[in-house]
C-alpha positions as CSV (number, residue, x, y, z in Angstrom):
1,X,-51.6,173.6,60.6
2,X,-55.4,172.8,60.4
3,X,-57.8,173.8,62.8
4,X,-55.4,176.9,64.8
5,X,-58.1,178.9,65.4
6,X,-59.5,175.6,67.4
7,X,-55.9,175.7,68.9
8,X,-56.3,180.0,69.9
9,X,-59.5,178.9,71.9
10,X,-57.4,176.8,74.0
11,X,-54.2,179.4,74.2
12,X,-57.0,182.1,75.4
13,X,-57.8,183.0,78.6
14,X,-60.8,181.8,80.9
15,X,-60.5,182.9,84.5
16,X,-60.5,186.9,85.6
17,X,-57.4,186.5,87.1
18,X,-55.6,185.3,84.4
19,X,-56.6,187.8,82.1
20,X,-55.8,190.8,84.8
21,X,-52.6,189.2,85.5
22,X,-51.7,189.8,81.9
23,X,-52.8,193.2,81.7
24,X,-50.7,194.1,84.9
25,X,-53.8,194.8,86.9
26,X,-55.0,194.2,89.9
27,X,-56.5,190.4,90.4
28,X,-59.4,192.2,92.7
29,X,-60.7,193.9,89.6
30,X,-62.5,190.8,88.9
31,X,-65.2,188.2,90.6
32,X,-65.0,185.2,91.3
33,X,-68.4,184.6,91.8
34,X,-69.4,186.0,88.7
35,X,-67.0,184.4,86.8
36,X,-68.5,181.0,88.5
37,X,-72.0,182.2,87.0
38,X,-71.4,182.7,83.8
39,X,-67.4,181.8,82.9
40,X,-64.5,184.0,81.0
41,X,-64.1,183.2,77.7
42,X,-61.8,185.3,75.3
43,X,-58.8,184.5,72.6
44,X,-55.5,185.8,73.3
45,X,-55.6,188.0,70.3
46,X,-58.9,189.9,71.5
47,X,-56.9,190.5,74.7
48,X,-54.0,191.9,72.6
49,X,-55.9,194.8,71.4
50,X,-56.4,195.9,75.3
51,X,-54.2,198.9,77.0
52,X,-52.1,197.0,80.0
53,X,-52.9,199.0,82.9
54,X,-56.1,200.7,81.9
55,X,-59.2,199.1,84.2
56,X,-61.4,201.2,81.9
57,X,-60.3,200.0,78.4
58,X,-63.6,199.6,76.8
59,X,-63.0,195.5,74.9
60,X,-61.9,194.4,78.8
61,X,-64.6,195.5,80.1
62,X,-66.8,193.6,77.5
63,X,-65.4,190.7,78.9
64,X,-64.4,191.1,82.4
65,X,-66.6,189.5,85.4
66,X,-67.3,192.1,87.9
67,X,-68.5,192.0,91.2
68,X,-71.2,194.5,90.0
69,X,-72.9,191.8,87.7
70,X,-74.1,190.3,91.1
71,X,-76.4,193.1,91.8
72,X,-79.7,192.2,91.5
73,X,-81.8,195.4,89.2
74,X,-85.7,195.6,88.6
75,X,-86.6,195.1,85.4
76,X,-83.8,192.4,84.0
77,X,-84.1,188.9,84.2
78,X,-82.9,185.8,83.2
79,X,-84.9,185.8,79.3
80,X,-85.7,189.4,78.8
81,X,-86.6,188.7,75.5
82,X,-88.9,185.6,76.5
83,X,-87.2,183.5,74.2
84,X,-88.5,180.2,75.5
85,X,-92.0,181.6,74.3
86,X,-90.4,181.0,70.9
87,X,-88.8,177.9,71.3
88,X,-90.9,175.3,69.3
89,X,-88.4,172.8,68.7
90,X,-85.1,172.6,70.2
91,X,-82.8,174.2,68.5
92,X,-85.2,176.8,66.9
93,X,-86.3,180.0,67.7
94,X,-88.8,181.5,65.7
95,X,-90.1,185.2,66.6
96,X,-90.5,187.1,63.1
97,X,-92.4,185.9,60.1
98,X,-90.5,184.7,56.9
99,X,-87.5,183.7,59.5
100,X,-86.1,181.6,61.5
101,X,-83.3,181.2,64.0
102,X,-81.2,178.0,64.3
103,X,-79.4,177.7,67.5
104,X,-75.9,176.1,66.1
105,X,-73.9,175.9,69.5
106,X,-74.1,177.1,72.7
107,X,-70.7,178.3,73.0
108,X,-68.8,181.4,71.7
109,X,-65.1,182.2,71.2
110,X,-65.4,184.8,73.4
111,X,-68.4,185.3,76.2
112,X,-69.7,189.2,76.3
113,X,-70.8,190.2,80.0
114,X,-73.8,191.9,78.6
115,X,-74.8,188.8,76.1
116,X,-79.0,188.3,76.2
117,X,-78.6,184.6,76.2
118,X,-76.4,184.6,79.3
119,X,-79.0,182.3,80.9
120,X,-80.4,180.5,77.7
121,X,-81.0,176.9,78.0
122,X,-78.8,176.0,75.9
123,X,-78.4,171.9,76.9
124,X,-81.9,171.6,76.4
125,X,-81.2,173.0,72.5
126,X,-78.6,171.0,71.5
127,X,-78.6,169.8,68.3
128,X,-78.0,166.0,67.9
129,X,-78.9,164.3,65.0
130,X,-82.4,163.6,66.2
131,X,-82.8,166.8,66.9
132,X,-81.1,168.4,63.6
133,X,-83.9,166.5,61.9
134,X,-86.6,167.6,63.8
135,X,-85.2,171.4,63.6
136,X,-85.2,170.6,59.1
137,X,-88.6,169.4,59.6
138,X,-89.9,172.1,60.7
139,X,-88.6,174.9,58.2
140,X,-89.1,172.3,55.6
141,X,-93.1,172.3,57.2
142,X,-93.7,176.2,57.2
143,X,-93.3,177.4,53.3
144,X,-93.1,180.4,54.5
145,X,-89.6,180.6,55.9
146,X,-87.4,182.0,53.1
147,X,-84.2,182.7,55.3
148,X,-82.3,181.0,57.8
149,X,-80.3,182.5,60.8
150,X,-77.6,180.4,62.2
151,X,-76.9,181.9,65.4
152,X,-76.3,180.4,69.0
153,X,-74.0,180.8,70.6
154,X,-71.9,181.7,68.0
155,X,-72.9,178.8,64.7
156,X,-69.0,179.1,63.9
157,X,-67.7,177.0,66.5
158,X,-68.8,174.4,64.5
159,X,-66.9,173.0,62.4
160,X,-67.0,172.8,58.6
161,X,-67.9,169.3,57.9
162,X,-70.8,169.7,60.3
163,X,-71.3,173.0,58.7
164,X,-71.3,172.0,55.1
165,X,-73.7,169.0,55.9
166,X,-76.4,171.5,57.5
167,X,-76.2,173.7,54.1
168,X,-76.5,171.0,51.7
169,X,-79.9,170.5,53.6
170,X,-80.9,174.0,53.8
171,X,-80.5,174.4,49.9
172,X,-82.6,171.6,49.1
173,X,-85.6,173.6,50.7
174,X,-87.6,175.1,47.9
175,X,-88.7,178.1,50.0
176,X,-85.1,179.1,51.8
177,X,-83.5,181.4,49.6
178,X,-81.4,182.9,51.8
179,X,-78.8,182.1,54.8
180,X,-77.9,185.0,57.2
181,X,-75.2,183.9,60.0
182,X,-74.8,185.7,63.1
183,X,-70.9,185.4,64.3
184,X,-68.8,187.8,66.5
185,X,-66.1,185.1,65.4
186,X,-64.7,187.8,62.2
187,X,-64.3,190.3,64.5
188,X,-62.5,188.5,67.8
189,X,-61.1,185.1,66.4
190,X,-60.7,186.2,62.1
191,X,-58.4,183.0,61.7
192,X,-61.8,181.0,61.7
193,X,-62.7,181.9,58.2
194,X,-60.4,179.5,56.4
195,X,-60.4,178.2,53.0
196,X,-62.2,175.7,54.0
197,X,-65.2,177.1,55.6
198,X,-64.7,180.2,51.9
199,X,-64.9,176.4,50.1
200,X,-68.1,176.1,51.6
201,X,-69.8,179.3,50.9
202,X,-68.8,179.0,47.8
203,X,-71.0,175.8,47.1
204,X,-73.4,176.8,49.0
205,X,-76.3,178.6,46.4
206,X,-78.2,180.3,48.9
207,X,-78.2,184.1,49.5
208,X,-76.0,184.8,51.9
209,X,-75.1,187.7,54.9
210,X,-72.9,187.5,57.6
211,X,-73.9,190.0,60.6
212,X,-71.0,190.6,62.5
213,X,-70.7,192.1,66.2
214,X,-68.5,194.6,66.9
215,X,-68.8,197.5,69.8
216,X,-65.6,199.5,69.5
217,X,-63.2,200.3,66.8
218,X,-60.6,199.3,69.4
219,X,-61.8,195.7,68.1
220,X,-60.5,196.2,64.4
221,X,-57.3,195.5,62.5
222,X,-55.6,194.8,58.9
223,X,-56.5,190.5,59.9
224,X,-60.4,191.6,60.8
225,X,-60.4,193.6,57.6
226,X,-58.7,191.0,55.6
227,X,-61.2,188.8,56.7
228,X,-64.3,190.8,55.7
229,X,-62.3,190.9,52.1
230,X,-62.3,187.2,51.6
231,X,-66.1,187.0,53.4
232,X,-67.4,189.8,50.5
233,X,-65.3,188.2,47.7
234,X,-67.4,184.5,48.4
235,X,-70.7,186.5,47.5
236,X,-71.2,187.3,51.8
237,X,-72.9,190.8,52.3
238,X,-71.3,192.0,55.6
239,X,-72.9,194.2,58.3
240,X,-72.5,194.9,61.6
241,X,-74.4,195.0,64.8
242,X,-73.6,196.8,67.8
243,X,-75.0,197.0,71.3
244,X,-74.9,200.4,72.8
245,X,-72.6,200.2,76.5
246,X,-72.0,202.2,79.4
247,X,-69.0,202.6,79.6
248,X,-67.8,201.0,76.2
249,X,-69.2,202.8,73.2
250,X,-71.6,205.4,74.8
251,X,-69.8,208.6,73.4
252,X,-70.7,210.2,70.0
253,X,-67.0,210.1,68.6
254,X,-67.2,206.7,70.0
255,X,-69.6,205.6,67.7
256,X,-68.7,207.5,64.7
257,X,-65.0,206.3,64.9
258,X,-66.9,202.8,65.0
259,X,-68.7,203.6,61.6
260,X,-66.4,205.0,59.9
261,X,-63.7,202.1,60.5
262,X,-66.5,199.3,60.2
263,X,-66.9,201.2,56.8
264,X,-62.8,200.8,56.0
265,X,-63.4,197.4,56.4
266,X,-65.9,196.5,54.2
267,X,-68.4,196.3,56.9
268,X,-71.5,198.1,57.0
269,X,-73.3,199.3,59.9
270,X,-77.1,197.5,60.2
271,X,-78.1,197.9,63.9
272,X,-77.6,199.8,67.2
273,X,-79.0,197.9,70.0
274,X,-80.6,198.9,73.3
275,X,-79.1,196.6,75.7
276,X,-81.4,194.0,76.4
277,X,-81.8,193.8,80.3
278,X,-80.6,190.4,81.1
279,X,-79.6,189.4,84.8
280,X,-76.1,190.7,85.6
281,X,-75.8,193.5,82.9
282,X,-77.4,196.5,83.9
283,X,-74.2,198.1,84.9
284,X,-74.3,198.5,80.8
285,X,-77.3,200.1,80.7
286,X,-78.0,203.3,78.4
287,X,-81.1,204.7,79.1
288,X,-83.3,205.4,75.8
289,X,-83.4,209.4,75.8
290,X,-79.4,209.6,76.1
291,X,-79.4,206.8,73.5
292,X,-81.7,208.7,71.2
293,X,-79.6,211.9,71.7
294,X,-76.5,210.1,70.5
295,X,-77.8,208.9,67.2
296,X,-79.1,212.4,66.6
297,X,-75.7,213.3,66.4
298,X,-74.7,210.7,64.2
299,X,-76.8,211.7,61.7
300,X,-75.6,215.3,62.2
301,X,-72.0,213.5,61.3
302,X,-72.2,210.6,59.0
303,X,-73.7,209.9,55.7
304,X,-76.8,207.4,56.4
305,X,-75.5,204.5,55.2
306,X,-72.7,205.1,58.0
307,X,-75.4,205.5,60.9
308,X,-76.9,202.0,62.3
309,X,-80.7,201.5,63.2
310,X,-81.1,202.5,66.7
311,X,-83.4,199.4,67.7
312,X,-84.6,197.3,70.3
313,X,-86.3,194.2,70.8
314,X,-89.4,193.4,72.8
315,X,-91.4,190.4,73.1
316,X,-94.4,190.1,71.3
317,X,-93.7,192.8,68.7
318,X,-93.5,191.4,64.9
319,X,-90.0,193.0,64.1
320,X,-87.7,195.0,65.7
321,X,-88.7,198.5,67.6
322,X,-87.0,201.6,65.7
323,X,-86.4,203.9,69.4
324,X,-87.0,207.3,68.9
């Protein structure tokens, strides 16, 4: 059948109590209220990977909305990154020189409590065709933009004729030579990359990387890797971004188990990130010197291609900030 990852999106789960329901826990686990501020979103075979019973497993509580998220914490805020400041035509965002971000979609397969663009304005982005045009112009206008970034959202939860059209006008720009697409859609909905959407990349000329998001190894399997196979044999250079989590990933076997299965994947690791303090996350919060101390020791353990970038991002600065 065409289109069943489009048909997992609708079989997944998008209230707290239905997901705790199905992992035999208890319904007061979860909020309401936060769940009514930014919703539950996550495919039934992301859920599959969870323990039944276990309040603590580290993907549920990526997803979960907790009462906790309601807490209001100095120093996070709705755009912690002061996006908006970067915003020069909807649908763009663009904050480092020779790049350029292209807000695809607002919505995701699955909604991560701790996502940065929890708050983003996402209606006021959407790209129409007017807007589509607009967005072109303005790469086509700046000659120095060599490489796109589809992002969102996650750019995958469009689909491929929409997809295709957009490349076919990227190519054309002398001064693009690359495409990188952001997508935790590999790693939590891997059905997504079907022979039509490997058609595509295939005719599409451009340079091209996929940056995945994965946290735990928890999040893997043989269909994720498969996946990742198909992606690398269509010219795609995979890597991986994480975002370090209470609670999740903040452990140093933690994070080598991560690399080292990234690695039997095919993925490699590109970037640790400090969360960013967005409203409603900082129960994920790692503070930088504990953060620091863990890498250490992941250089003690790993060979260095296995060991991510510990980074963060802050606004104003012309790339991302190597921490420590």
């Amino acid at each position: 059948m065409r289109d069943t990852w489009q048909n997992q999106l609708l079989q997944g789960f998008s209230t707290p109590a239905q997901l705790l329901d199905y992992l035999e826990l208890p319904s007061d686990f979860g909020s309401t209220k936060a769940n009514q501020q930014f919703v539950t979103r996550v495919p039934r075979r992301f859920v599959d990977k969870m323990e039944k019973g276990n309040r603590h497993d580290p993907l549920l509580l990526q997803v979960l909305p907790q009462q906790i998220e309601l807490d209001s914490k100095p120093g996070f805020s709705p755009d912690p990154l002061v996006e908006r400041a970067a915003n020069p035509t909807p649908g763009i965002l663009h904050k480092y020189h020779g790049r350029v971000l292209l807000t695809l979609s607002g919505a995701c397969a699955v909604n991560c409590r701790y996502c940065f663009r929890r708050h983003f304005p996402y209606q006021d982005n959407a790209l129409g065709n007017k807007k589509l045009t607009q967005a072109l112009d303005y790469i086509r206008q700046d000659s120095s933009i060599r490489e796109v970034i589809l992002s969102g959202g996650d750019p995958l939860m469009v689909k491929n004729k929409a997809l295709s059209v957009l490349l076919a006008n990227l190519e054309v720009i002398p001064h693009v030579t690359t495409l990188r697409i952001h997508s935790r859609i590999p790693i939590v909905l891997p059905e997504r990359i079907d022979t039509d959407f490997l058609a595509i990349l295939d005719g599409c000329h451009l340079e091209k990387v996929m940056v995945v998001h994965c946290n735990h190894a928890q999040e893997l399997d043989e269909v994720v890797a498969n996946c990742c196979k198909q992606l690398k044999q269509h010219g795609v250079h995979v890597l991986n971004q994480s975002v370090l989590l209470k609670g999740v990933n903040d452990a140093v076997d933690t994070l080598v188990d991560l690399s080292r299965a990234l690695f039997r994947c095919g993925i490699l690791p590109y970037y640790l990130h400090l969360l960013d303090k967005v409203d409603g996350a900082a129960h994920f919060d790692v503070d930088s010197q504990r953060a620091i101390s863990l890498h250490r020791a992941m250089l003690e353990r790993l060979p260095g291609y296995l060991v991510p970038k510990l980074v963060t991002e802050r606004f104003g600065e012309k790339s991302k900030s190597w921490v420590g």
